[in-house]
N, C-alpha and C positions, 0 to 999 in steps of 0.2 A: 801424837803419842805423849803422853807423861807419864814420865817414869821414876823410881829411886832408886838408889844406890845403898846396898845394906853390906855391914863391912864386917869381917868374919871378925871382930875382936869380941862379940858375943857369941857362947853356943849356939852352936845348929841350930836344934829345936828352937832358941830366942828367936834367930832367923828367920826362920819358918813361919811362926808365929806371926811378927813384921810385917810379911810379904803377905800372909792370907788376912790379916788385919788394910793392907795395904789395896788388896782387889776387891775387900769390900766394899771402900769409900771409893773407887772410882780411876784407882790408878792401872794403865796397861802393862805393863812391863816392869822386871825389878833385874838391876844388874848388881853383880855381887864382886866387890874389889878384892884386888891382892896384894900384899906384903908378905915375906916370908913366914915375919913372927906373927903373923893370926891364924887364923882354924884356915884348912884349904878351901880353897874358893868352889871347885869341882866338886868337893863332899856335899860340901851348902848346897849347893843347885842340886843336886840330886834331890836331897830334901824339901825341900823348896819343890820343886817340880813335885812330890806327891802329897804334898799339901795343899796345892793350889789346882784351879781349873782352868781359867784361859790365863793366867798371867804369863806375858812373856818373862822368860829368861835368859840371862847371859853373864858370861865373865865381863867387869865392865874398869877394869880391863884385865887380858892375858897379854905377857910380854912374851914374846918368841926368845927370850935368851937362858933361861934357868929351865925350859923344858925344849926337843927337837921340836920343831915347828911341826913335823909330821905324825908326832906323837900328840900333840895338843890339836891336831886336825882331828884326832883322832877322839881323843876325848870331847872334844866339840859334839862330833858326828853322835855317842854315845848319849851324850845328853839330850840332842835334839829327837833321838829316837824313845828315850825314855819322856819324853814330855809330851809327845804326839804331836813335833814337830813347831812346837812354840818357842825353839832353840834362838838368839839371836848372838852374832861369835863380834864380842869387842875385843878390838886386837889395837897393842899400841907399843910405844917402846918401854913403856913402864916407869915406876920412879925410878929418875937417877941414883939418889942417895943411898937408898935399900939396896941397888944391884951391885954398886959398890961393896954393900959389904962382904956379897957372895965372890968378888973378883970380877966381875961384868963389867965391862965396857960396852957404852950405849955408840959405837964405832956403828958409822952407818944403819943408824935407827932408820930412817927413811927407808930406806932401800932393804930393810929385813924384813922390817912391816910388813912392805909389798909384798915380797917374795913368799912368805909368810903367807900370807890370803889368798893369794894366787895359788900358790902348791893345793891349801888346802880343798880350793873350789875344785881343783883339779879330778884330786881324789874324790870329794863327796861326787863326783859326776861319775864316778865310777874307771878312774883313766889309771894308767900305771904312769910312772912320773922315772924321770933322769934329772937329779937338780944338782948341778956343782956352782956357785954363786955364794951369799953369806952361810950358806950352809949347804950341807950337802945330804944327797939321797941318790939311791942305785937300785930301781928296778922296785921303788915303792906302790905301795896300793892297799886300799880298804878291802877286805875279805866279808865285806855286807854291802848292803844296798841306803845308800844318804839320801843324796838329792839333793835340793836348794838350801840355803841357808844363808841369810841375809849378814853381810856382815857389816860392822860399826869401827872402824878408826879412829881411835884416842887422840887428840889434836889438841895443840895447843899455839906451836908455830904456821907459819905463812907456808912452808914446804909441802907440808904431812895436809894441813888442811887441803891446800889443792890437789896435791895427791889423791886423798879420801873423794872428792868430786868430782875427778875423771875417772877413778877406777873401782868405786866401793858402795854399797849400798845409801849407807851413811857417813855421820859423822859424829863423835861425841866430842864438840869443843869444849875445853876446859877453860870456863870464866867466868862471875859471876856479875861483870858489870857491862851492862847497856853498851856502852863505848867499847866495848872489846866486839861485843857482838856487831854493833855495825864495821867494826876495823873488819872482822872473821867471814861476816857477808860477801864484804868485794874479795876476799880469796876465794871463796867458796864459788864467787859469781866466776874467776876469772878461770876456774876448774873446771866450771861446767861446761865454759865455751869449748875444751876440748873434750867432752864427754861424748864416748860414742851412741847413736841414736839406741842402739840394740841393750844398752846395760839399766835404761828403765828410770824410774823416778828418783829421784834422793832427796832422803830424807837431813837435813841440816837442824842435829842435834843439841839444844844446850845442854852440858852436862855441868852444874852449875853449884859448890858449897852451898848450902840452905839451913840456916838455924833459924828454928819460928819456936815461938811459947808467950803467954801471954804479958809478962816481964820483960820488956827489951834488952834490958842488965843481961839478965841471966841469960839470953839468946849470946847473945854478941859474947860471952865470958864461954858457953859452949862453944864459939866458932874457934877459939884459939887452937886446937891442936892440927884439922883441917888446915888452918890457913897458914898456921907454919911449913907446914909439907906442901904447899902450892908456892909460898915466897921462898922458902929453899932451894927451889928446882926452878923456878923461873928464870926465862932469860934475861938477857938485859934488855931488848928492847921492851919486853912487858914491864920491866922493873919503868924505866922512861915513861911508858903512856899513861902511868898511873902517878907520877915523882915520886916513885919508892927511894929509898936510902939502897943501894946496892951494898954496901957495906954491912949495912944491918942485913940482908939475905941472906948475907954469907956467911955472917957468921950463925944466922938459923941453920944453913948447911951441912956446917963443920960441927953442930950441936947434936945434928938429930945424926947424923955418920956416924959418932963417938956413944950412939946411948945416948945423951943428957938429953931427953924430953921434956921436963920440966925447964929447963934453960931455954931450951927452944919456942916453949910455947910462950914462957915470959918473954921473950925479945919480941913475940908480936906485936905489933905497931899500931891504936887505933885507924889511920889510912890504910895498912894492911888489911884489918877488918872489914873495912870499907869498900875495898878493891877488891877483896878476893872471895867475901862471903856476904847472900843476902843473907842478914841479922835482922830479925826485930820481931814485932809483933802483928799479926796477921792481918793487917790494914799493909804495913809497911811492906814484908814479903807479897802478899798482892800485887800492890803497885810496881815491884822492881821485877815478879816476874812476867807481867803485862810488859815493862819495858826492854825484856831480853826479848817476847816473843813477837814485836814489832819488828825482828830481824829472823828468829830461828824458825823452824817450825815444828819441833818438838821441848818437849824440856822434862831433862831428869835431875829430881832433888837429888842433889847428892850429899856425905856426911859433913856434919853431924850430924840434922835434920833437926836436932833440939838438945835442948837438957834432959829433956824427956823423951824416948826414942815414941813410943808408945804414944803420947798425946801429940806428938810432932806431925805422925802421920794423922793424926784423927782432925787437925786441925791444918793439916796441905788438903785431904780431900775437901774441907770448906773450901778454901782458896780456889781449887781447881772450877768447883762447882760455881765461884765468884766469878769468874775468868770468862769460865764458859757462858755465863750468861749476861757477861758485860756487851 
């Protein structure tokens, strides 16, 4: 599968646009991010969905904590019925920093996640549910008919990954260097060992920053605001496998918590760039995404895609097409 990641900070319609521009050159699937402050993620894909014809869709990601998990089951289910079932549900803890500002605490992200995809498989099977755990429900249930729905786990740590591996469709790891992805592999391997035979193939995702345009300047000068919202929210062992500055993260952290975007994006670091987005020009993106899929087996650009949203994609479906026939 290759996929993008279109991020509601442009209207719908630009969305839309995007995404059927995006099935033309060759891309499967398009997941649509969340933050508070952009257009809803749920509206997009509506849209999205009747603009396009086979492109899968999904939230890429939905957090289970600013909506009931059983209410976002729900709107899942909605969307996969309005697209004729090319639904695909990414579920993850979401950014830290953003949930913050709503009063969220990412307190037992792991274990919401689950509970989270679990409920919801529950109900698309058509079951009534009793959930007292991170959340609660009494005598829940879909009043229509679901069915299957693959679902994707947002991952970036060693937990959530192996999690996603014994219990979830997929996975959409969050990296953009080669080295993460083989670190991401042996969790991924160590997940499957306990995967039961009946829950089927998985899919092991790169979900991966991607700025391409023919200028590598302007690529890599596009990757800054991505990649401050990846080194914000990183942990410390990520910040280590790369010698990131922890110090400079944090204070990207306490930038982007406060407003200050433009402070946050200048403290980007070029090794930041490095580590956290493929930058460059369409030889360079090539190569780096050939050397993430030496470990994954899918991979979705994720934002910025370019300086140029529009040329960005017109110049991954080369790539893809280079890929495929290397």
């Amino acid at each position: 599968m290759y996929g993008l990641e279109l991020t509601p900070e442009h209207p719908v319609a630009t969305l839309s646009d995007f995404a059927a521009a995006a099935e033309s050159v060759g891309f499967d699937a398009a997941f649509v991010s969340h933050h508070y402050n952009n257009r809803d993620q749920f509206m997009a894909l509506t849209d999205i969905a009747r603009e396009t014809d086979d492109l899968l869709i999904g939230p890429g990601i939905a957090n289970p904590y600013e909506t009931h998990p059983v209410t976002l089951a729900s709107r899942m289910a909605t969307l996969e019925e309005l697209s004729d079932g090319r639904g695909l549900f990414g579920i993850g803890p979401g950014d830290k920093s953003t949930l913050a500002n709503l009063g969220y605490e990412q307190d037992g992200a792991l274990r919401r996640t689950l509970e989270t995809f679990k409920v919801a498989q529950k109900l698309w099977a058509g079951e009534r549910i009793d959930h007292d755990g991170t959340f609660q429900a009494e005598d829940a249930a879909l009043n229509y008919e679901v069915g299957s729905i693959p679902v994707y786990v947002g991952a970036q740590g060693p937990h959530m990954t192996r999690m996603a591996a014994k219990h979830a469709d997929g996975v959409l790891f969050n990296g953009s260097h080669p080295r993460d992805y083989e670190w991401a592999a042996k969790q991924v391997a160590q997940g499957l060992d306990d995967r039961p035979d009946h829950r089927g193939e998985f899919d092991f995702g790169a979900y991966a920053s991607v700025s391409i345009a023919e200028d590598e300047a302007a690529a890599r000068e596009a990757a800054r605001p991505p990649v401050a919202f990846i080194a914000g929210s990183a942990a410390p062992p990520l910040l280590d496998r790369h010698d990131l500055d922890r110090e400079r993260a944090e204070e990207i952290s306490a930038a982007i918590s406060r407003g200050d975007f433009e402070d946050a994006f200048a403290a980007v670091s070029p090794a930041m760039l490095e580590a956290f987005c493929i930058a460059g020009t369409p030889e360079t993106v090539a190569d780096r995404i050939a050397g993430v899929l030496e470990h994954a087996d899918s991979f979705v650009a994720g934002s910025p895609l370019g300086p140029d949203i529009g040329t960005a994609i017109e110049l991954l479906g080369d790539v893809i097409d280079r890929i495929d026939q290397a």
